[in-house]
N, C-alpha and C positions, 0 to 999 in steps of 0.2 A: 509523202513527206510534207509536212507542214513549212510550209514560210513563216518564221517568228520577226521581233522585233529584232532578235539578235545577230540574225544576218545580215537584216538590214543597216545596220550598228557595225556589223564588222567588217560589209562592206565597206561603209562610210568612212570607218576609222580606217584603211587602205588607200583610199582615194586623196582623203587628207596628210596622210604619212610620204604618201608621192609628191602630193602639193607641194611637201614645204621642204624636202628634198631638192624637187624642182627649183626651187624659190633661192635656196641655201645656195647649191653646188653651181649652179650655171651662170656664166657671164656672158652668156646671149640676152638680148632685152627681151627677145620673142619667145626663147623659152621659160624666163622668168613670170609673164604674163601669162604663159598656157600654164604654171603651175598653179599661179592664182586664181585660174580658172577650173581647177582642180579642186582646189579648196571650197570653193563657192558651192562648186555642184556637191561636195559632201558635204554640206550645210544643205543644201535642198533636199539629199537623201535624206537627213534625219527629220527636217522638217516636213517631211511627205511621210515619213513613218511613224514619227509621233501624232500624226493626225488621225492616221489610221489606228495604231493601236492604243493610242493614249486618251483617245475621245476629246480628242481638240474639233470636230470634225473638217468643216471647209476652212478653220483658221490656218490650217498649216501649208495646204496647195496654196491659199493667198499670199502668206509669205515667201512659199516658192516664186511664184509669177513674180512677186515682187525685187528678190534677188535674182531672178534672169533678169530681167528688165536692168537692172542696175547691175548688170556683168555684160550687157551688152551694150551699155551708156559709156564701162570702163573698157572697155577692148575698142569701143571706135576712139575715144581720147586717147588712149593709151599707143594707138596703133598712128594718130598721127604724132605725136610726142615722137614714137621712135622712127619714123618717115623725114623728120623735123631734124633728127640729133642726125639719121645718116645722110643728111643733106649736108650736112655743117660739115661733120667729121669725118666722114667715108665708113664709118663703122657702125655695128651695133652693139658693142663687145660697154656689158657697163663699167669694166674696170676702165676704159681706154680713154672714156670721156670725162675724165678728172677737169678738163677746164671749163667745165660746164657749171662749176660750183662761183668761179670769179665772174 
């Protein structure tokens, strides 16, 4: 059995459909971020696939590195952001922290 573009594609497009599921339904701050991270990596899949079969060649694993790099810039900020709010408010829940907007 051949490995195509299309697998890799419909992995992708699975990983992304969790993401923003993730992203949508949860009012935990930690798993709203692990959705996004979700998302990111199905953005790498495609960009590691189009490299390979689109004849992009090393351009596409450089833009992988390049969004880890910049998913692991957003989970250290992000993770003190939410270390920050449950300091303040006791929770991580983002509905809870409405007075964080005044």
């Amino acid at each position: 059995m051949n490995i195509t573009l299309t697998h890799f594609l419909i992995i992708s497009a699975i990983l992304f459909s969790l993401g923003i599921y993730g992203v949508i339904t949860r009012r935990n701050a930690i798993m709203v971020l692990m959705g996004i991270e979700l998302i990111l990596n199905a953005a790498n899949i495609n960009f590691v696939a189009f490299a390979r079969y689109g004849g992009m060649h090393m351009d596409g694993q450089a833009i992988a590195v390049f969004v880890i790099v910049l998913a692991a810039a957003e989970a250290a900020i992000a993770l003190a952001i939410v270390l920050n709010i449950y300091q303040r408010f006791n929770t991580v829940n983002v509905d809870e922290v409405s007075s964080l907007k005044e």
